[in-house]
DRENTOR-915557 format. One record per residue (C-alpha): residue number from 1; residue in one letter; y, z, x. Coordinates in pm, 1 decimal. Each point is the difference from the previous one (the first is absolute). Example, Ala and Ser with C-alpha at 12.3 -4.5 7.8 and 13.67 -1.06 7.14 Angstrom:
<recs>
{1 "A" {-450.0 780.0 1230.0}},
{2 "S" {344.0 -66.0 137.0}},
</recs>
This chain:
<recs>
{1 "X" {-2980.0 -269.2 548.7}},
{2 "X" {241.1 100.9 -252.1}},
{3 "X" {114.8 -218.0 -288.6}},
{4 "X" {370.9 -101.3 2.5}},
{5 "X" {222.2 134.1 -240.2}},
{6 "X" {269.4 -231.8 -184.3}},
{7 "X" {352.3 100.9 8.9}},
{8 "X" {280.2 -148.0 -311.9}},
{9 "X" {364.5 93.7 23.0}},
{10 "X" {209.0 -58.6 -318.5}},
{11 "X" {220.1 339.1 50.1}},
{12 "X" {351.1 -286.6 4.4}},
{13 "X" {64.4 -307.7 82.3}},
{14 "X" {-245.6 -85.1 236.0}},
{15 "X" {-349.0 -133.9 -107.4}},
{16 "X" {-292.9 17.3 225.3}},
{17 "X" {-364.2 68.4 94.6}},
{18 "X" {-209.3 105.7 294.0}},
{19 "X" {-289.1 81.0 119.8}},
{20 "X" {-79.7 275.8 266.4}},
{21 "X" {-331.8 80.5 187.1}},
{22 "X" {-23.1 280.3 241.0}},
{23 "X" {-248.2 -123.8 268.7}},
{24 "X" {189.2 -314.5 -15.4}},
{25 "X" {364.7 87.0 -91.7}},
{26 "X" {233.0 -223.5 -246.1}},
{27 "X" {-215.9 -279.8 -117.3}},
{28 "X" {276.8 -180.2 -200.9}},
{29 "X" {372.0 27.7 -174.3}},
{30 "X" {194.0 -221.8 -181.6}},
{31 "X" {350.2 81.7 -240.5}},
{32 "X" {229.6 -157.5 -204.3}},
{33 "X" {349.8 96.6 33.9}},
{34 "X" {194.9 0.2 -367.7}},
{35 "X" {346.2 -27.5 230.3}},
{36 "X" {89.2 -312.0 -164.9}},
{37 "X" {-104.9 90.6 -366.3}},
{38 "X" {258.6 302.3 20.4}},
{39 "X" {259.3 -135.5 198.8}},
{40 "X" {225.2 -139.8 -253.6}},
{41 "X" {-0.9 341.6 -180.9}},
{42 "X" {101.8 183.6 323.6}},
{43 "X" {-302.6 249.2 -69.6}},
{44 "X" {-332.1 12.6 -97.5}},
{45 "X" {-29.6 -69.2 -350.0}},
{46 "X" {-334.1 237.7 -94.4}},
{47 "X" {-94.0 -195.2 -267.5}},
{48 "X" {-55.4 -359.1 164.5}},
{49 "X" {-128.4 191.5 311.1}},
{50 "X" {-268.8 96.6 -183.9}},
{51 "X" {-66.9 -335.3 -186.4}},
{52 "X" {0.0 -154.6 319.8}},
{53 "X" {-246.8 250.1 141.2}},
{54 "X" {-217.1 -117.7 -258.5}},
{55 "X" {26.6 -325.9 71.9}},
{56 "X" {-78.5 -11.0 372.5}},
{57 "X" {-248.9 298.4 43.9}},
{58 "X" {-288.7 -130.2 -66.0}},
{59 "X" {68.9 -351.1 233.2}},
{60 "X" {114.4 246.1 299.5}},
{61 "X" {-370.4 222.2 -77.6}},
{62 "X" {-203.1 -336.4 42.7}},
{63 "X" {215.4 -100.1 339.8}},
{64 "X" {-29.0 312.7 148.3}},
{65 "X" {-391.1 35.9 -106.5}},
{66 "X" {-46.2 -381.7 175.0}},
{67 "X" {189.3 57.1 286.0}},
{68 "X" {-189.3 320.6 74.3}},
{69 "X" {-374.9 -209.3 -76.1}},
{70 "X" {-37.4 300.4 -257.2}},
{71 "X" {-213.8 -14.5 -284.9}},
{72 "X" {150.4 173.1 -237.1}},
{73 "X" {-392.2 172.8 -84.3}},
{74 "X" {46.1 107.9 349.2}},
{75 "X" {259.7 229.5 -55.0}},
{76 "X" {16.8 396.7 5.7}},
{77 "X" {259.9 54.7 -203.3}},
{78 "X" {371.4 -103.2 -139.4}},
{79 "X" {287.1 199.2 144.2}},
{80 "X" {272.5 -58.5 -216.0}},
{81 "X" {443.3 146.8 -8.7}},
{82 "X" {-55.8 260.3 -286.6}},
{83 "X" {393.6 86.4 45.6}},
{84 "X" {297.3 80.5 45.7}},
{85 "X" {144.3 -334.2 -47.4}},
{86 "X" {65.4 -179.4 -361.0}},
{87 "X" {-230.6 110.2 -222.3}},
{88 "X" {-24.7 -369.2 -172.4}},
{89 "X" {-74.2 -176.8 339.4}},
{90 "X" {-220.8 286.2 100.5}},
{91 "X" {-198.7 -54.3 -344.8}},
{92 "X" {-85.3 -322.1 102.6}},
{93 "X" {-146.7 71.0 334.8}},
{94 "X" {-183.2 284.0 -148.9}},
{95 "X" {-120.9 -145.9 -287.8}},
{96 "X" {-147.5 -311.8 233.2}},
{97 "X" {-170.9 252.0 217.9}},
{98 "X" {-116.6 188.2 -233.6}},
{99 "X" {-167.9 -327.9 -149.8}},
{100 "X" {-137.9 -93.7 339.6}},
{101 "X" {-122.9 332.2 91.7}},
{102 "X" {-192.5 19.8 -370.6}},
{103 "X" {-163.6 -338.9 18.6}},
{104 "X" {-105.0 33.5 389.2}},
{105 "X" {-105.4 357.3 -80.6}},
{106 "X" {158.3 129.1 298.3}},
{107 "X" {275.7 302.3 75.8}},
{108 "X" {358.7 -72.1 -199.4}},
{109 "X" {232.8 193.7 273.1}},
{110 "X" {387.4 115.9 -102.8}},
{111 "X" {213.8 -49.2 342.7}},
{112 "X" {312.3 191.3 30.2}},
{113 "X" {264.1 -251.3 79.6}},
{114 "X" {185.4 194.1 283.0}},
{115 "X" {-316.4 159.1 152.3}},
{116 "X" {-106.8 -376.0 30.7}},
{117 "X" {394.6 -37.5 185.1}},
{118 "X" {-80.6 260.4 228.1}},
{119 "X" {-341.3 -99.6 130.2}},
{120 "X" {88.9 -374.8 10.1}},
{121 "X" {35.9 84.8 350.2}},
{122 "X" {-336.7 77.5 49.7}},
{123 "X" {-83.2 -407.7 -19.8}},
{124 "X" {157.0 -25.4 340.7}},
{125 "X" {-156.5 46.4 352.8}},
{126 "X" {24.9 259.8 75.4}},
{127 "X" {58.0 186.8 -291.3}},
{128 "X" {168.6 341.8 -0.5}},
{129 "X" {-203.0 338.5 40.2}},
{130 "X" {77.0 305.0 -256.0}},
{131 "X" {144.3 204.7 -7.0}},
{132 "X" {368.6 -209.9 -16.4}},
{133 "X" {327.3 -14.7 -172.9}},
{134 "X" {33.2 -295.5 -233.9}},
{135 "X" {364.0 -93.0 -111.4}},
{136 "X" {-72.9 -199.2 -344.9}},
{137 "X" {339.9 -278.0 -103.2}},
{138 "X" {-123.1 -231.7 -245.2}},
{139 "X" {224.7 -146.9 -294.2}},
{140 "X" {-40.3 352.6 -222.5}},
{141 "X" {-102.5 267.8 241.2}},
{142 "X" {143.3 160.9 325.6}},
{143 "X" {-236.5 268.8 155.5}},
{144 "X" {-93.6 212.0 261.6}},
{145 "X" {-354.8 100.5 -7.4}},
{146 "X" {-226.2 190.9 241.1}},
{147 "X" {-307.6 -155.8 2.8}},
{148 "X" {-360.4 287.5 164.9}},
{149 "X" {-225.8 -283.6 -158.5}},
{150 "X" {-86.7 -237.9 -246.8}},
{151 "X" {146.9 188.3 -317.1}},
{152 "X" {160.6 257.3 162.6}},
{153 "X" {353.5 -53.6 -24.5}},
{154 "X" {269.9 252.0 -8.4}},
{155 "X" {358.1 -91.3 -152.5}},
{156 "X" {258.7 88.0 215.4}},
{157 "X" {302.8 -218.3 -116.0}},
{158 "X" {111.0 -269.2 -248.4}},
{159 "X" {306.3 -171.0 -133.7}},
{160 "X" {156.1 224.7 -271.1}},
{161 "X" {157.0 -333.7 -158.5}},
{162 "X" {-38.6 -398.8 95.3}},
{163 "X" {-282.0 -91.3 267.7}},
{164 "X" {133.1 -163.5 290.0}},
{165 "X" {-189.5 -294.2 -139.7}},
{166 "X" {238.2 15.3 -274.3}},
{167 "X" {305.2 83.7 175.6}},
{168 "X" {-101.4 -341.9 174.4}},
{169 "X" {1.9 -212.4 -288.5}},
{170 "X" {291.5 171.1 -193.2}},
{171 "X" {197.3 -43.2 279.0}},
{172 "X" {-52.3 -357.0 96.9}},
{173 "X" {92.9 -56.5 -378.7}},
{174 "X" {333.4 169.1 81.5}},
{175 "X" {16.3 -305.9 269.2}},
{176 "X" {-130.9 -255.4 -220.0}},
{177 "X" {-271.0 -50.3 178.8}},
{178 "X" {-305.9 -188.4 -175.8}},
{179 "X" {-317.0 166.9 -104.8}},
{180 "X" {-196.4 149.4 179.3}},
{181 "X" {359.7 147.4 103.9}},
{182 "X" {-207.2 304.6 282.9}},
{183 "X" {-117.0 -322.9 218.0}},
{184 "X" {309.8 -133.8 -44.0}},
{185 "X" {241.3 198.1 104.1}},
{186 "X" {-186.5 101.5 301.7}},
{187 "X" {29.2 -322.0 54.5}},
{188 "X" {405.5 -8.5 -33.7}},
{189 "X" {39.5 290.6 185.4}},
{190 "X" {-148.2 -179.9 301.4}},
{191 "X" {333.2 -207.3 24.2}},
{192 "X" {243.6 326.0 -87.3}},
{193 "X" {161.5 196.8 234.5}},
{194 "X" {-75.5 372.3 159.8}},
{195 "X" {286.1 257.0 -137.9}},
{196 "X" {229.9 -236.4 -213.5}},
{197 "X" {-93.8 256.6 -246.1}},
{198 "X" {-189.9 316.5 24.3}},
{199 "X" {-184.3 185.1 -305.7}},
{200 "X" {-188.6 334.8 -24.6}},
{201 "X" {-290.0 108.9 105.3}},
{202 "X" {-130.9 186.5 -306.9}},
{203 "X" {-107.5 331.0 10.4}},
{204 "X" {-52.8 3.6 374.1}},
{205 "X" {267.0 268.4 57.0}},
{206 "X" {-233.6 292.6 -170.2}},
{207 "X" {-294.6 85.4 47.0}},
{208 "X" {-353.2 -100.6 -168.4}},
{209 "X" {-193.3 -330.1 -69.7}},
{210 "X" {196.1 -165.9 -319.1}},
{211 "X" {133.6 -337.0 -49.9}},
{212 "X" {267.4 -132.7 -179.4}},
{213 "X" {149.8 -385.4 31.9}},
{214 "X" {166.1 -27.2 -348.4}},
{215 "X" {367.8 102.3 134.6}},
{216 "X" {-57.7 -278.0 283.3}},
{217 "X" {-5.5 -279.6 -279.1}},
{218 "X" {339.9 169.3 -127.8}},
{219 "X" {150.8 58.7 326.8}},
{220 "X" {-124.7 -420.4 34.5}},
{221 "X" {180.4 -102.1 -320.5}},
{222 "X" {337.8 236.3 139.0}},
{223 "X" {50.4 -178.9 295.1}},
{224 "X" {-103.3 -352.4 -139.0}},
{225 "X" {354.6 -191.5 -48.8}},
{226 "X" {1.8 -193.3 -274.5}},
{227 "X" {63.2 -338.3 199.2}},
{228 "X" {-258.1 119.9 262.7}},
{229 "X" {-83.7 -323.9 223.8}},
{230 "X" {-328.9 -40.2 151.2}},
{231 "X" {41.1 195.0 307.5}},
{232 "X" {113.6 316.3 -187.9}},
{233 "X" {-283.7 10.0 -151.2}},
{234 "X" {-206.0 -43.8 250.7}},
{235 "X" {183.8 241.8 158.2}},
{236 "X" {-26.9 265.5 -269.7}},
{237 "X" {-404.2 -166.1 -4.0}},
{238 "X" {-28.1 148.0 346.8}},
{239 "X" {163.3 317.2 -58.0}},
{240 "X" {-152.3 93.0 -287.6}},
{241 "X" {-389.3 -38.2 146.6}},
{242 "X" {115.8 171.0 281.1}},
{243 "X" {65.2 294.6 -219.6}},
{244 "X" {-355.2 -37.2 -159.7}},
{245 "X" {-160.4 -45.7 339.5}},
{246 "X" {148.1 249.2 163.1}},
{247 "X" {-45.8 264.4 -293.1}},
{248 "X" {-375.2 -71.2 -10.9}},
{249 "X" {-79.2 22.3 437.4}},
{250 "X" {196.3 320.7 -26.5}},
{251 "X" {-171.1 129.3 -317.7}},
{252 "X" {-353.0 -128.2 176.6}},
{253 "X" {68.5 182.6 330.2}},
{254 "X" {65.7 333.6 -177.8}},
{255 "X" {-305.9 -34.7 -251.8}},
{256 "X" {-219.0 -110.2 327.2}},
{257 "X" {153.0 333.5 204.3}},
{258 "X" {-82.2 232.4 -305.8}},
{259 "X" {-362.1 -133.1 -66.3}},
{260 "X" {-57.9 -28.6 356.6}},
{261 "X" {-106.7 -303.1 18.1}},
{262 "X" {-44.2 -272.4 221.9}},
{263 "X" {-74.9 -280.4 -201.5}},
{264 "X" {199.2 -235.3 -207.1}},
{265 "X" {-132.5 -237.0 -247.9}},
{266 "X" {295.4 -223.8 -223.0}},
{267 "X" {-87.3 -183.6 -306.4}},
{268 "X" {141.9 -140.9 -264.6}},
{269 "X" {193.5 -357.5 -18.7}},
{270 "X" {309.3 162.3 152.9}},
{271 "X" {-215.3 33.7 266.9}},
{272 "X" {6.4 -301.4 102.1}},
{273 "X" {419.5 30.4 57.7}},
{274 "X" {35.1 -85.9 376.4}},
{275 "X" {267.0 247.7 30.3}},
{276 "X" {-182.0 291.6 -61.2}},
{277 "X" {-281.2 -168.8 205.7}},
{278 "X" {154.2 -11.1 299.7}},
{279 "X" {204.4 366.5 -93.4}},
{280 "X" {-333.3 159.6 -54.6}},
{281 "X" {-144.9 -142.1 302.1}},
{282 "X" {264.6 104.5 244.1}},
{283 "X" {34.2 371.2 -128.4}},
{284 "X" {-419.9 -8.8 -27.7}},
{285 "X" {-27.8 -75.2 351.7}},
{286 "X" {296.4 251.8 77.9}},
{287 "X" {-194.5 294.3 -197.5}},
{288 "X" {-359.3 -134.0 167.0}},
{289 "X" {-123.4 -68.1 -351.3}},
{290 "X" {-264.2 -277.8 -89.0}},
{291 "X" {149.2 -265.6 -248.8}},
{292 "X" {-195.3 -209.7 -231.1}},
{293 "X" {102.0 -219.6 -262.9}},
{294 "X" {-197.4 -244.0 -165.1}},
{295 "X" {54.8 -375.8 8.3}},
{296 "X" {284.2 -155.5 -150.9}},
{297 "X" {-219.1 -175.0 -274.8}},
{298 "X" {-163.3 319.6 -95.7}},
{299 "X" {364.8 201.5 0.7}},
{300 "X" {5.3 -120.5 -361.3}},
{301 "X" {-206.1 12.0 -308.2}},
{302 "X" {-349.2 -121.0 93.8}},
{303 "X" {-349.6 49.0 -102.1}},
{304 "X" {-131.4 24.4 382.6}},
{305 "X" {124.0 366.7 -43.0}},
{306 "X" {-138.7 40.3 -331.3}},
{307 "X" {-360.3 -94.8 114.4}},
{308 "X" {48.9 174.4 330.7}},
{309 "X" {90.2 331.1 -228.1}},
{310 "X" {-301.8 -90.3 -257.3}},
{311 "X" {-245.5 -15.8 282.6}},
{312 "X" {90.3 343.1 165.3}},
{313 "X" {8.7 191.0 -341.6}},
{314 "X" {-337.7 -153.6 -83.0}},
{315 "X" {-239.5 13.1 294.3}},
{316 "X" {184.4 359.8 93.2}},
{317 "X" {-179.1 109.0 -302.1}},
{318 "X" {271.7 9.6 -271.4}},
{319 "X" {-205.8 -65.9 -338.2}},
{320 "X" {127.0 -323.1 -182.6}},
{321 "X" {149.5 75.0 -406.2}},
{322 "X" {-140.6 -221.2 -194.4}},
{323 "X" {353.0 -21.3 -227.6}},
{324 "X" {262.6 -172.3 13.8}},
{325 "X" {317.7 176.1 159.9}},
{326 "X" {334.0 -119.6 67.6}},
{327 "X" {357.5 250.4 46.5}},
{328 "X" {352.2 -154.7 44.8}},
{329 "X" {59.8 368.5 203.7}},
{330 "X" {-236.1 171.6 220.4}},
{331 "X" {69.8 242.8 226.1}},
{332 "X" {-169.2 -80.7 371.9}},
{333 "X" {-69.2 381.5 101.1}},
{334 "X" {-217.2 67.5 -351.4}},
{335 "X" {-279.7 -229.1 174.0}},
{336 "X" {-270.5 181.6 138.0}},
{337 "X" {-243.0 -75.5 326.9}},
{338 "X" {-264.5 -328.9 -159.9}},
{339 "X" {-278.0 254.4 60.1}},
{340 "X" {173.8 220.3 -221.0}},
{341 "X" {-70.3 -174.7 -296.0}},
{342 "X" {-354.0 -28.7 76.1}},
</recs>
């Protein structure tokens, strides 16, 4: 049987550890959310993200490693976020799996952090087949990605400006909403109400794969009165992730006609936005296309991903680095099959 690998995530604001076995599946994952630490700065503050990090990896490596019964001797390697994120929390992950990896003398393996996103589905039953579309919305990236295999991804759209993660949060700081203002103002928009107001859908009336959400925070901040009471902003809540929703089904459904594609995997924390749940879902079934997403607690940062991602680049034969590599950017279509690197 095959050793289990280790995953760490330390790419944010999220610190955790898991550990991943393919006969047997996800052995174990715990994380500690930094929400509260940044909250009162309306942001992530990179600098006590990555003290923090510090602080709590090691405790989240030993709870994970218990509730797994894993000796840590009994590992086959360290899987570990090598990037993008912030390169000072990413340090600290790297740097303690790095140290693990050296003193168990086992493989040290960099994870990309949105290749980890987009096979987080893959922990659920069952998991999607290739070949697939994936449609990537976390906090910093917005993607469209045709996925033939494991490192086989084509790029066939992104944002050009602000993620819809970002457009999120910005916007729900328009509202003064608390952080972490995406959440948030989903929530609000629950209680606004349809066509009050109305906003864009950005470029959806040309064609190609692009996004853009910056001008919806502006067209947001227009219509916001300046003695707005809680139900216009709600209702300007509601229109406003209509616009996003509605932009991304319409840009999926064109990306899946043009690849040809059947399948449709979402990750990412915006994800986990019921709206474009249930849009997705209705126009998925309407097209005949399979739908996966992964569960809510592994729409966000996690290091079930990152261990999930370790494991397939190291038993598909990718050859572990011995150095230590972390990258704030990294392009997902420069990786390359794990056998490649063999």
């Amino acid at each position: 049987m095959a050793a289990p690998i280790l995953g760490i995530e330390t790419s944010c604001d999220e610190t955790a550890a898991a550990i991943y076995c393919g006969e047997r599946g996800l052995l174990a994952h715990v994380l500690h959310s930094q929400v509260r630490l940044h909250a009162e700065y309306g942001g992530v503050v990179p600098e006590l993200a990555s003290r923090d990090h510090v602080s709590r990896i090691n405790g989240l490596i030993r709870a994970a490693l218990g509730e797994a019964g894993v000796n840590p001797a009994h590992l086959g390697g360290v899987a570990y976020t090598a990037g993008p994120g912030l390169i000072g929390a990413l340090m600290v992950g790297a740097s303690v799996a790095a140290g693990l990896a050296s003193a168990l003398g086992v493989p040290l393996i960099p994870v990309h952090h949105m290749e980890a996103h987009l096979l987080a589905p893959m922990l659920e039953d069952p998991p999607p087949r290739f070949p697939f579309l994936a449609l990537l919305v976390s906090g910093g990236h917005t993607m469209l990605v045709d996925v033939r295999g494991y490192g086989v991804y084509a790029l066939l759209g992104e944002s050009l400006d602000d993620a819809v993660g970002e457009a999120f949060d910005k916007t729900a700081k328009l509202l003064g909403l608390p952080y972490p203002g995406g959440p948030e103002l989903a929530k609000l928009a629950e209680s606004g109400r349809d066509g009050v107001f109305r906003f864009p859908r950005p470029m959806t009336d040309r064609p190609g794969l692009e996004f853009s959400f910056s001008g919806l925070k502006t067209a947001v901040l227009t219509a916001l009165p300046p003695d707005a009471d809680a139900q216009t902003r709600a209702d300007l809540a509601r229109a406003f992730e209509e616009a996003v929703t509605d932009t991304l089904v319409i840009k999926v459904e064109r990306a899946l006609q043009a690849a040809k594609l059947d399948r449709l995997v979402v990750a990412g924390g915006v994800g986990a936005n019921r709206r474009l749940r249930a849009k997705l879902a209705e126009r998925a079934r309407h097209l005949g296309v399979a739908l996966h997403f992964p569960r809510q607690a592994f729409c966000t940062d996690n290091a079930a991903m990152v261990a999930y991602a370790g494991w397939v680049r190291r038993h598909g034969g990718q050859a572990a680095g011995g150095a230590l590599f972390t990258t704030p950017r990294w392009p997902l279509d420069t990786l390359t099959p794990p056998r490649a690197a063999a």
